[in-house]
C-alpha positions as CSV (number, residue, x, y, z in Angstrom):
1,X,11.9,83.8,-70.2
2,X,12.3,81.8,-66.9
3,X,15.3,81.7,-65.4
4,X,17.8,78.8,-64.7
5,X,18.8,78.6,-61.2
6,X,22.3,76.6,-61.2
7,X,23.8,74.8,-58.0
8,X,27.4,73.6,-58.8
9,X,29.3,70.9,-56.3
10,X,32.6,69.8,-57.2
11,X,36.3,68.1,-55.5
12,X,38.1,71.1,-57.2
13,X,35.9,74.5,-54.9
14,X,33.4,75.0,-52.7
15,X,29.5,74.7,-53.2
16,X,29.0,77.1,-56.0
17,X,25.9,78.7,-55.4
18,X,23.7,81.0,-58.2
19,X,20.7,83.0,-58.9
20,X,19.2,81.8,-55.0
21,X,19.9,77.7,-55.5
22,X,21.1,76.6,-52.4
23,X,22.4,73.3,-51.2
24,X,20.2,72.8,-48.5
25,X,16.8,73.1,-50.0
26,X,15.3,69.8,-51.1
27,X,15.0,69.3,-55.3
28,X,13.8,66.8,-57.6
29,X,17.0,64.4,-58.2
30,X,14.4,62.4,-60.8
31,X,16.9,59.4,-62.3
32,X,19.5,59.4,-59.7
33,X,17.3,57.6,-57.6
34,X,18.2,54.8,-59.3
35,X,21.7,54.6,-57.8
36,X,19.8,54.4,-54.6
37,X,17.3,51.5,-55.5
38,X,20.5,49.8,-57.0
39,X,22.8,50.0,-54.8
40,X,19.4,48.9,-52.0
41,X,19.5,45.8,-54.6
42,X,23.6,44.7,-53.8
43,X,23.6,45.6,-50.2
44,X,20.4,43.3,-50.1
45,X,21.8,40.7,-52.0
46,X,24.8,40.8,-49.8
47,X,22.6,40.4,-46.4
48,X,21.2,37.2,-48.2
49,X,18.0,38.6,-48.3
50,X,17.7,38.3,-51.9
51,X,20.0,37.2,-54.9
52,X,20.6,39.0,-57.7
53,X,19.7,36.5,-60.0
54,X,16.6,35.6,-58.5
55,X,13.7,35.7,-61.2
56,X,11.4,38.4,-60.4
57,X,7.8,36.3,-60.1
58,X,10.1,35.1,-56.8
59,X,9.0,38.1,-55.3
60,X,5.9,39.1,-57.3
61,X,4.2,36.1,-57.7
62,X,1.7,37.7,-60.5
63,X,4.8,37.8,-62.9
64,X,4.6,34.7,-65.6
65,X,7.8,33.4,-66.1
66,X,9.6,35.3,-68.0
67,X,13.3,35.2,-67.7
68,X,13.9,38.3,-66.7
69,X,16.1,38.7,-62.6
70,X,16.3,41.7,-60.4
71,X,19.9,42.3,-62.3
72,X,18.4,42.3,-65.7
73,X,15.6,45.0,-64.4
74,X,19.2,47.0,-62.7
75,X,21.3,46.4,-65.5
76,X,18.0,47.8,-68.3
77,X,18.3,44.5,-70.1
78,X,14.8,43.1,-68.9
79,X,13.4,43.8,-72.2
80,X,10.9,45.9,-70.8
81,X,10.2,49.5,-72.5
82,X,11.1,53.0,-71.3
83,X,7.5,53.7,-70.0
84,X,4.6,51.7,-68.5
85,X,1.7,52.1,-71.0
86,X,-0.7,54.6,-71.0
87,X,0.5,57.9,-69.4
88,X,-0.9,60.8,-69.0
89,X,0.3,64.2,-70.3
90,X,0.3,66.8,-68.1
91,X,1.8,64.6,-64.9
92,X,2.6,61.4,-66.5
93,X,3.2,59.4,-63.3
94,X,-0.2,60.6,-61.3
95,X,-2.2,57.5,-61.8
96,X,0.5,55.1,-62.0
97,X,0.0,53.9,-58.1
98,X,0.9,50.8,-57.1
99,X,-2.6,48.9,-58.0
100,X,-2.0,50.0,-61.6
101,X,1.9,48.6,-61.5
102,X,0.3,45.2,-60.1
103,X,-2.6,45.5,-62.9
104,X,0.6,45.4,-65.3
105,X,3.0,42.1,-63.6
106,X,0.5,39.2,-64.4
107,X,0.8,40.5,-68.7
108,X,4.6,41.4,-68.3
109,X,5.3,39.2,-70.5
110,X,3.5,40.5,-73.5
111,X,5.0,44.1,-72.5
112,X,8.3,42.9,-73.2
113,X,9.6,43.9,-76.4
114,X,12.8,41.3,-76.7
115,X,14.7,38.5,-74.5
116,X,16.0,39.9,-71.2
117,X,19.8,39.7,-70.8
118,X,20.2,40.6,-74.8
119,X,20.4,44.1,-75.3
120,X,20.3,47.5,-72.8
121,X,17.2,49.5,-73.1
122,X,16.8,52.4,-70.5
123,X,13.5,51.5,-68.3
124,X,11.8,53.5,-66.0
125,X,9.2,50.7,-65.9
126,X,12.0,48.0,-64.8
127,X,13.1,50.1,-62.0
128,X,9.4,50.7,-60.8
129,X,8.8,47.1,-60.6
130,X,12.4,46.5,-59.1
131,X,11.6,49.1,-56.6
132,X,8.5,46.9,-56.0
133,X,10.3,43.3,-55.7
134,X,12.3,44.9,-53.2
135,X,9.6,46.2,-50.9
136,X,8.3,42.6,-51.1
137,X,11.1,41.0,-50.1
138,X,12.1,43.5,-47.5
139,X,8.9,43.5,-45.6
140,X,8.8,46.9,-45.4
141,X,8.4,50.4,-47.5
142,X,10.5,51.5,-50.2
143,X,11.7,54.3,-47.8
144,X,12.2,52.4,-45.3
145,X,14.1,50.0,-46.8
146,X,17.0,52.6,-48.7
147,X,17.1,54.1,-45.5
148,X,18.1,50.8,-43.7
149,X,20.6,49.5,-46.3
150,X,21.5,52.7,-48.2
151,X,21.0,56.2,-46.5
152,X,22.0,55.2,-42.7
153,X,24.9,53.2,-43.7
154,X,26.1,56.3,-45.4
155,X,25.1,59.0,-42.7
156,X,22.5,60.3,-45.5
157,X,19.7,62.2,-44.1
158,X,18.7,64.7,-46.2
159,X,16.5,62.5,-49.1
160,X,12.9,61.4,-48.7
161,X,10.1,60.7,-51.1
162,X,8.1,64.0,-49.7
163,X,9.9,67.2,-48.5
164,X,9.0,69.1,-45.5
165,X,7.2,72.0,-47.9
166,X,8.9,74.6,-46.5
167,X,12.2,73.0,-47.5
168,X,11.6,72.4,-50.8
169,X,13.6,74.9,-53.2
170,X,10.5,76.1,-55.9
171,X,10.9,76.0,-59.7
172,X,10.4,79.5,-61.3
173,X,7.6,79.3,-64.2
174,X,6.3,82.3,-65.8
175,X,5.7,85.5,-64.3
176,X,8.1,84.3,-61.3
177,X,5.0,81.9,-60.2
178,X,6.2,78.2,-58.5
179,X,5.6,75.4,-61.0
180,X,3.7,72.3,-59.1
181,X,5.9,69.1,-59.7
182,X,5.1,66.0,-61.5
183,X,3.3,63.5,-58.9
184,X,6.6,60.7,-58.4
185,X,6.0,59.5,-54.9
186,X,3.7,56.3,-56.6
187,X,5.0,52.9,-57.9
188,X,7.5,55.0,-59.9
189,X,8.7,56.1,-57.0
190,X,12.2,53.6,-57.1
191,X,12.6,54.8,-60.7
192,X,12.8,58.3,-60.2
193,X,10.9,59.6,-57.3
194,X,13.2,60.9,-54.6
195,X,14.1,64.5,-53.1
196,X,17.2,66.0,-52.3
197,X,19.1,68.6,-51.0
198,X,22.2,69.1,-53.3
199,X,24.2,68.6,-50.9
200,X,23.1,64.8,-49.5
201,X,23.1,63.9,-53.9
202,X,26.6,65.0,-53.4
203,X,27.5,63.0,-50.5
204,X,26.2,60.1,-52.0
205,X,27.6,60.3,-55.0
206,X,31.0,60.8,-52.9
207,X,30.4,58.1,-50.4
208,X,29.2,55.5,-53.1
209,X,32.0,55.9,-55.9
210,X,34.9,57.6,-54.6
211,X,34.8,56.2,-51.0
212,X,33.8,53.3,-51.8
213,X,31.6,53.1,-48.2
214,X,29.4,50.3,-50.0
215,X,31.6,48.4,-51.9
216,X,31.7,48.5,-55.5
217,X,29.3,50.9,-57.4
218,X,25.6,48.8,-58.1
219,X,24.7,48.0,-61.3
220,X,22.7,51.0,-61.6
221,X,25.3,53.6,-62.5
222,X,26.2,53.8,-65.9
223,X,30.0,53.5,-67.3
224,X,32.1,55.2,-69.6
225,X,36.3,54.4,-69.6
226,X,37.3,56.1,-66.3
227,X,33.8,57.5,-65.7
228,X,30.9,56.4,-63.3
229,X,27.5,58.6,-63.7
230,X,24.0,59.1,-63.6
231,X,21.5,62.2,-64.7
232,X,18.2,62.8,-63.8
233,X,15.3,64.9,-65.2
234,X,12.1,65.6,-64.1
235,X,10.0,68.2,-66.1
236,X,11.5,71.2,-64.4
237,X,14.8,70.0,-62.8
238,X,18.3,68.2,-64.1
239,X,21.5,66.7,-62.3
240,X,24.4,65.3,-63.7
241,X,26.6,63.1,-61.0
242,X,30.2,61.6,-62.3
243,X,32.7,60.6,-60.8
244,X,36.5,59.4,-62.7
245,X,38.4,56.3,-60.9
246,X,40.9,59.1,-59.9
247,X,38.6,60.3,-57.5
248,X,37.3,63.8,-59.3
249,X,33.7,64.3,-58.9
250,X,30.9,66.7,-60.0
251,X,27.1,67.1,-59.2
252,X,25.2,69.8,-60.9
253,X,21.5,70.3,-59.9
254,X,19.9,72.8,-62.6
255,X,15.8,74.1,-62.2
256,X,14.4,74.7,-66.4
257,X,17.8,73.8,-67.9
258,X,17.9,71.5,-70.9
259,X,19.1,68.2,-69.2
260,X,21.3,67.5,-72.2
261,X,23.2,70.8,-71.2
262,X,23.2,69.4,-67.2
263,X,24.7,67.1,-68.7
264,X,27.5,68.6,-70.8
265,X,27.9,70.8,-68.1
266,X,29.0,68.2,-65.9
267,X,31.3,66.8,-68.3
268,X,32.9,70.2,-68.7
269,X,34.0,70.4,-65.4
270,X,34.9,67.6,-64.9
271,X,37.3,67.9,-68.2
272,X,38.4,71.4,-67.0
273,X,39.7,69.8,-62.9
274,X,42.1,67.5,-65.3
275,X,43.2,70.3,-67.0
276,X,43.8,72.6,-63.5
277,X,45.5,69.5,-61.7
């Protein structure tokens, strides 16, 4: 049975640190890249580079018209599905590189499974080709541009699309042998692709909903009464960020846990800090 290495960061104690995963070693963060491509979306809109109602073929000029904004594609109400078509098993996101996201934008219309603005459907796909409208209207690289109008801003370091190797914190598989990670740094890259250590996930999630450094949270975090979150999953990592409006926070990073029980996880503690304040 492989083992599930647990890194714990909380308001309530210090970096709780089990079975070897530290917070300074870079892991997967998979979906909570989307807080960073979202929250790159509202600090862009407020530079007036971009609005965030602009129509996406704005920016990717092979897009028929669809109706569907860079808010619809942060908000998942593009219409678009979960997935982009056709992905492989064994490292799903491989030989999804940019040329096959642009093979997909001049038929996005026909991918589309309702009306944008209607109804929320989770989208890795939307966030891929958000990622992409942003590039485009930035100029520059997806990294480069979170680092401009996310990561510096903050005083972020610590995250990057590819880890120094000999930073990265490996993912036990069987017989104690390192598991090789799903390929991410393609065009799904804004959707889920980043690195972290635990520690910069926890400053951001810190410095983005109880700071407030950036304004109000981006359309990207998801909302429940009192409660701002996110997860993320990759095949062999989970993290559940949350954060209530009276400023208690969690982040757990887990390496082969069940994401749902990240997840529940994170609400427990969060539950138990009421309970202890």
């Amino acid at each position: 049975m492989r083992r599930t290495p647990t890194c714990v960061l909380s308001d309530a104690a210090p970096p709780e640190i089990s079975n070897g995963h530290a917070v300074d070693r870079f892991v997967e963060i998979g979906s909570f890249t989307k807080v960073v491509t979202g929250t790159a979306l509202t600090r862009m809109a407020a530079a007036g580079v971009l609005a965030l109602d602009d129509p996406v073929e704005r920016w990717l000029p092979a897009v028929p018209g669809t109706g569907i904004t860079l808010l619809h594609l942060a908000r998942h109400t593009s219409g678009l599905p979960r997935l982009p078509p056709r992905l492989a098993r064994r490292d799903p996101y491989a030989a999804f590189d940019r040329d096959a996201l642009h093979h997909l934008l001049n038929r996005l219309d026909t991918l589309a499974t309702r009306p944008p603005g209607h109804e929320e459907e989770y989208s890795n796909l939307g966030y891929a080709i958000l990622g992409e409208a942003l590039t485009a209207a930035s100029g520059t690289t997806y990294e480069e541009l979170v680092t401009e109008y996310v990561l510096r801003p903050l005083d972020i370091v610590e995250v990057t699309a590819r880890p120094d190797p000999s930073r990265l914190l490996a993912t036990p598989g069987l017989l104690g042998r390192p598991r090789r990670p799903w390929t991410m740094h393609g065009a799904i890259l804004p959707a889920g692709g980043l690195w972290a250590t635990p520690r910069a996930a926890a400053d951001l999630l810190v410095r983005l909903l109880v700071e407030h450094r950036l304004g109000n949270p981006a359309p990207s975090w998801q909302t429940v009464g009192p409660l701002h979150w996110h997860n993320g999953a990759t095949r062999d990592a989970s993290l559940f960020a949350g954060a209530m409006d009276d400023g208690r926070w969690v982040l757990i990073h887990r390496l082969n846990g069940a994401p749902q029980d990240t997840d529940q996880a994170g609400i427990e503690v969060l539950k138990r800090s009421r309970t202890d304040s």
